[in-house]
C-alpha positions in Angstrom: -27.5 61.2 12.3 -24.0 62.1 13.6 -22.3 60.9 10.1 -25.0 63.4 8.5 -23.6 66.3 11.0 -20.4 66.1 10.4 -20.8 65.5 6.7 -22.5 68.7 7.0 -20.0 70.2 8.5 -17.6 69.1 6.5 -19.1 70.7 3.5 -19.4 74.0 5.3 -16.3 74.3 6.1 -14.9 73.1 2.7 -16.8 75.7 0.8 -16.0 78.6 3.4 -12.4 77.8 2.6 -13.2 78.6 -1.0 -14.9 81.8 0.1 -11.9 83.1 1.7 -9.9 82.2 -1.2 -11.7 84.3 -3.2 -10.0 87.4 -5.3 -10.5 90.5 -3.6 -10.3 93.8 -5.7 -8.9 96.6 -4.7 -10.4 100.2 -4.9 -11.7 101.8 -8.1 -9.5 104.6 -9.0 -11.3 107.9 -9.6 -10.2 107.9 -13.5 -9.7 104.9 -16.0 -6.5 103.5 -14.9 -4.9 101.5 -12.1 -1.4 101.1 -12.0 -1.3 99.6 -8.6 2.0 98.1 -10.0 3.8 101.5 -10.6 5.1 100.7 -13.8 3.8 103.9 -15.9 5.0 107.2 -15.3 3.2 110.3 -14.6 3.1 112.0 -17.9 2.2 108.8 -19.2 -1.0 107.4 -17.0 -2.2 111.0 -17.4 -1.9 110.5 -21.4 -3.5 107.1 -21.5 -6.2 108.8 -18.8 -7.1 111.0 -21.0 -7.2 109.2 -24.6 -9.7 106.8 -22.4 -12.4 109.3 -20.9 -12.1 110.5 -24.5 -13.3 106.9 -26.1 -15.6 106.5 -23.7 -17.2 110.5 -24.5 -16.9 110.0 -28.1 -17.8 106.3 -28.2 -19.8 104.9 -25.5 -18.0 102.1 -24.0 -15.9 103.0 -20.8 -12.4 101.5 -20.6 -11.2 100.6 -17.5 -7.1 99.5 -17.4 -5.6 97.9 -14.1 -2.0 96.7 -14.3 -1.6 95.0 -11.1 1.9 94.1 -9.6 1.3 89.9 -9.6 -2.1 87.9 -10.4 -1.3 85.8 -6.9 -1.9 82.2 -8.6 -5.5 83.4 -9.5 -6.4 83.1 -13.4 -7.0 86.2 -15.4 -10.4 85.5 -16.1 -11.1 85.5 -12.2 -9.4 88.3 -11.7 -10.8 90.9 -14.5 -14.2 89.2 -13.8 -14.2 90.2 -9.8 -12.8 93.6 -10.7 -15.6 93.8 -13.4 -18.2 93.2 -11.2 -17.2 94.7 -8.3 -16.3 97.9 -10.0 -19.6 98.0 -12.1 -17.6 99.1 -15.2 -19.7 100.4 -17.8 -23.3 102.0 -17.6 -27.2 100.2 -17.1 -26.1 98.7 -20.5 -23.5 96.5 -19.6 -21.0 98.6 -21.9 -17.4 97.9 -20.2 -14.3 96.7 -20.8 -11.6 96.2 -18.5 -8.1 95.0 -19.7 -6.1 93.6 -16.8 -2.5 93.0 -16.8 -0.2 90.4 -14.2 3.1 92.2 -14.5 5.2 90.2 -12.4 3.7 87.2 -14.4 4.0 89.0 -18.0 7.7 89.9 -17.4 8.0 86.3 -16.3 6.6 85.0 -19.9 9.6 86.7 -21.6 9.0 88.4 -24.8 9.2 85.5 -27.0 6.0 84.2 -25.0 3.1 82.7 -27.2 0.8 83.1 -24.8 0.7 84.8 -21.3 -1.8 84.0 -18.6 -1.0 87.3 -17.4 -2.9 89.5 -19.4 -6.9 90.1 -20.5 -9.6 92.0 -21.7 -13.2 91.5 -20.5 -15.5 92.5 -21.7 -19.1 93.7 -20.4 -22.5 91.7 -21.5 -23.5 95.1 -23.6 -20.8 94.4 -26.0 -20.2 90.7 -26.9 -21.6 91.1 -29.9 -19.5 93.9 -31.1 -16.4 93.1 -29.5 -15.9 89.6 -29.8 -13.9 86.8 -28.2 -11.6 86.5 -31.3 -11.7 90.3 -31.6 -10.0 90.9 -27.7 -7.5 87.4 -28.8 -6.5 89.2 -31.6 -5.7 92.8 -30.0 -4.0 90.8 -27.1 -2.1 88.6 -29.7 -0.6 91.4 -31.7 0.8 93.4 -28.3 1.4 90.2 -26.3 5.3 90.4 -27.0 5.2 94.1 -26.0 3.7 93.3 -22.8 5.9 90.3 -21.9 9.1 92.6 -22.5 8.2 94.8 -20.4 6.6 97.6 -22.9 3.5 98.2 -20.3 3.2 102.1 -21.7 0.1 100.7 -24.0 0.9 103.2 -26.0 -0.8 100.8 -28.4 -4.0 101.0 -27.2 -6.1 104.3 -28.2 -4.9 103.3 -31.6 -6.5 99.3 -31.0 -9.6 101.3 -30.0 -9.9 103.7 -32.7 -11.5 101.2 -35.1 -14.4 101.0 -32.8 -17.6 103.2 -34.5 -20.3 102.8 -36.2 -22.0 100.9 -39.0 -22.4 103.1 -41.7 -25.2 100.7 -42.8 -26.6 99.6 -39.9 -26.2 102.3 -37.1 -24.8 99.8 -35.1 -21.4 99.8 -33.1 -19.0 97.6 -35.1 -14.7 96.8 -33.9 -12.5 96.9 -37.0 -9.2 96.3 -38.0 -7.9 97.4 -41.1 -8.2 94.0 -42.5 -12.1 93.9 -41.8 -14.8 93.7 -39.2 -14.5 91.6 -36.0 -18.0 92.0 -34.9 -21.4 93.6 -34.9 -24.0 94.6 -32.2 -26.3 96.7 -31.4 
């Protein structure tokens, strides 16, 4: 009885350790962008701002940016996931996406980085059939060496989004390149 107890206790105190290890978001801004790391100026945030509540009016999904000064050992997926959830991005549908940026870790990749666990986009239930895995890898993949040199304006990204409409066939909200479609959904 007294090994069960402390194997009991054990377990409780293993998995609170876990609990307290846990990513903790910080405060959802009032508009579309975070830049809790400082890196964009005014002029800027307010641009990107706007071109975002503008996609979101014209197009449905809300797009959430957060550029945080260091990821803290956590993974990216961790991170954009708590934020996601605890932020509620997106409306009854599901129909977020949040792309998250590690600075301190991106600038630490180097520009010639092939890949950065610094930086990605999640996105919300609502929308994984439209915009899919290999559709966020690709956008990612294609800015990745901006990001990692220190290029965090995203500048590039109301023009990533603008291939986002719909199906002229099927009514439904499709994410294109100009090579083809990525993705379908409803």
């Amino acid at each position: 009885m007294r090994n069960l107890l402390a194997f009991f206790l054990f377990l409780s105190v293993f998995f609170a350790s876990f609990e307290a290890q846990a990513f903790d978001p910080p405060a959802r801004p009032k508009g579309m962008v975070l830049d809790a790391a400082n890196v964009l100026d005014a002029p800027t945030e307010s641009k990107l701002e706007s071109q975002l509540k503008t996609f979101g009016e014209q197009h449905g999904p809300k797009v959430v940016v957060v550029l945080l000064p260091s990821l803290d050992g956590e993974t990216p997926f961790d991170v954009s996931h708590a934020i996601f959830q605890d932020w509620k991005i997106g409306d009854e549908s599901n129909n977020g996406v949040l792309l998250l940026v590690g600075v301190q870790e991106a600038l630490a990749a180097g520009p010639n980085a092939k890949k950065c666990g610094c930086i990605r986009i999640h996105v919300g239930s609502g929308l994984e059939g439209s915009l899919t895995d290999k559709a966020t890898f690709d956008i990612l993949k294609k800015h990745l060496a901006q990001i990692t040199s220190g290029n965090l304006m995203l500048v590039w990204l109301p023009s990533s989004m603008t291939f986002w409409r719909k199906s002229r066939i099927s009514g439904r909200m499709v994410w294109r390149t100009k090579a083809g479609r990525f993705g379908s959904g409803s």
